[in-house]
C-alpha positions as CSV (number, residue, x, y, z in Angstrom):
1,X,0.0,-7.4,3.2
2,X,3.4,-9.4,2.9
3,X,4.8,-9.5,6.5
4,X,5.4,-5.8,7.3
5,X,4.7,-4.7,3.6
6,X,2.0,-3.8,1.6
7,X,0.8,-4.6,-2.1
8,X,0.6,-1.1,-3.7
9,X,-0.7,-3.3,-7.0
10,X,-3.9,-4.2,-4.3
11,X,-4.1,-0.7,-3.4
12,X,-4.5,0.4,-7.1
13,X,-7.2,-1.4,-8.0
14,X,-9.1,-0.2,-4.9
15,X,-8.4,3.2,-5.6
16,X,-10.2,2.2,-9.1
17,X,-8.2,5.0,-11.0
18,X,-6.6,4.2,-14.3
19,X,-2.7,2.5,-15.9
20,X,-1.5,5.9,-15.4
21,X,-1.4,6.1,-11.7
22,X,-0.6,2.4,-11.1
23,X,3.0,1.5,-9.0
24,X,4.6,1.2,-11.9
25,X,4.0,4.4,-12.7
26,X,5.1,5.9,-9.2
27,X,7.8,4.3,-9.5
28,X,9.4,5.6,-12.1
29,X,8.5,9.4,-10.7
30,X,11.9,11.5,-9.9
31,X,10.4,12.5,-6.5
32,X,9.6,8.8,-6.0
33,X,13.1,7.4,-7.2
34,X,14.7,10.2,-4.5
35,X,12.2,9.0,-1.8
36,X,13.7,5.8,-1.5
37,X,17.5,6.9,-2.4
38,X,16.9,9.6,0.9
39,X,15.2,6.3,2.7
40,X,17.7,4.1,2.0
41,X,20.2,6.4,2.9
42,X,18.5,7.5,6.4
43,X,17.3,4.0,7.2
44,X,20.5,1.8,6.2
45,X,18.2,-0.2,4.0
46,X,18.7,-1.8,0.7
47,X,15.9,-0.7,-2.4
48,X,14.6,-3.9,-2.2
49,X,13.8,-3.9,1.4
50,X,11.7,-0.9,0.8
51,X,9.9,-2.3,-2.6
52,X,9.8,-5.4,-4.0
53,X,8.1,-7.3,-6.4
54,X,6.6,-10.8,-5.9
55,X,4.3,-13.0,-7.7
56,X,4.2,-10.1,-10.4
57,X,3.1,-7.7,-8.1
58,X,4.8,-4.9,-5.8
59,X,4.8,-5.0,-2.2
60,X,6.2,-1.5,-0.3
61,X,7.1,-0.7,3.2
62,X,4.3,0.8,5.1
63,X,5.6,4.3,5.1
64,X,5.9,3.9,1.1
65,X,2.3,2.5,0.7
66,X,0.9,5.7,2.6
67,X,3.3,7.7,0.1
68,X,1.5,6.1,-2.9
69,X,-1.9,6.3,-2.1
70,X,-1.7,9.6,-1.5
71,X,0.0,10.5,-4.9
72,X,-2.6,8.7,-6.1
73,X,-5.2,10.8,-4.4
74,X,-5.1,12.8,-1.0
75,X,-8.4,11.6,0.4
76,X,-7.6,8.3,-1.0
77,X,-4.2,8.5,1.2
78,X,-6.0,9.8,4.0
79,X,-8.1,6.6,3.9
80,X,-5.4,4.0,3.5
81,X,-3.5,5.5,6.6
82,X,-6.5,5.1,8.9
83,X,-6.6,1.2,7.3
84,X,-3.0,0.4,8.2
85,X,-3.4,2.4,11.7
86,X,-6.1,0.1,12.3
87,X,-4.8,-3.2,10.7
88,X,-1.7,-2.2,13.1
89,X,-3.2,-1.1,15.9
90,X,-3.2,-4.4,18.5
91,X,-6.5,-3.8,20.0
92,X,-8.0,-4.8,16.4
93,X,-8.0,-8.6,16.1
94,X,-8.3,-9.9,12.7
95,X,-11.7,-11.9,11.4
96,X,-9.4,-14.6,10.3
97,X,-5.3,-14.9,8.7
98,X,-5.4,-14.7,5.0
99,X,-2.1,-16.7,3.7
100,X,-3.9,-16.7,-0.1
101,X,-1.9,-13.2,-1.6
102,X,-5.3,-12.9,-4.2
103,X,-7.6,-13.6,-1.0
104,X,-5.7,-11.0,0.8
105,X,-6.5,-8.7,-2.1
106,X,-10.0,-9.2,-2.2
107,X,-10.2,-8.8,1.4
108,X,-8.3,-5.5,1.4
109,X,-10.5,-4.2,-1.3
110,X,-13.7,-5.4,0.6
111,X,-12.6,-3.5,3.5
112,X,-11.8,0.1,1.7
113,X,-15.1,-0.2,0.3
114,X,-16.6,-0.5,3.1
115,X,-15.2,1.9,4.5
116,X,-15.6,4.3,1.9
117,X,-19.4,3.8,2.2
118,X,-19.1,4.5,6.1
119,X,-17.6,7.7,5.3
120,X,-20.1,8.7,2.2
């Protein structure tokens, strides 16, 4: 996570699907491209306050993030809602701040698997 967004690129390669389902992709989806033209018309906010790229990767707004992961899958969705609720949520302190964006990645991906092998 990037201050209050998320790095759909992180996200991907948790999911462990393929290059055709990766943010890029999304994207560039007409329902994707009128999601944020809607948003940015309904929430007075630029593109680029919604998505971004840094570092060569792309970072998304918390509402976007739950969009992706659940084009990329519904139960995949399901999951990464239930991760931000409870990154969010103040009652659940973090082990320790991650500044390191790659660290933060490995982390992130640490945690959905094991969550996904809670759930299994």
């Amino acid at each position: 996570m990037n201050g209050q967004r998320v790095c759909l690129d992180d996200l991907w390669l948790a999911s462990g699907v393929g290059t055709n389902l990766s943010p890029t992709c999304w994207l560039q989806e007409k329902t994707t491209q009128q999601t944020l033209l809607e948003m940015n018309l309904e929430m007075s906010m630029s593109e680029t306050d919604l998505v971004c790229s840094l570092e060569g990767a792309v970072y998304a707004t918390h509402e976007l993030s739950q969009m992706y992961a659940s084009w990329v899958d519904a139960e995949y969705g399901i999951e990464v809602i239930n991760a931000l609720l409870a990154f969010v949520d103040s009652s659940v302190q973090p082990v320790k701040e991650v500044t390191d964006t790659v660290e933060a990645g490995h982390a992130f991906i640490a945690a959905v698997e094991k969550e996904r092998a809670l759930i299994s």
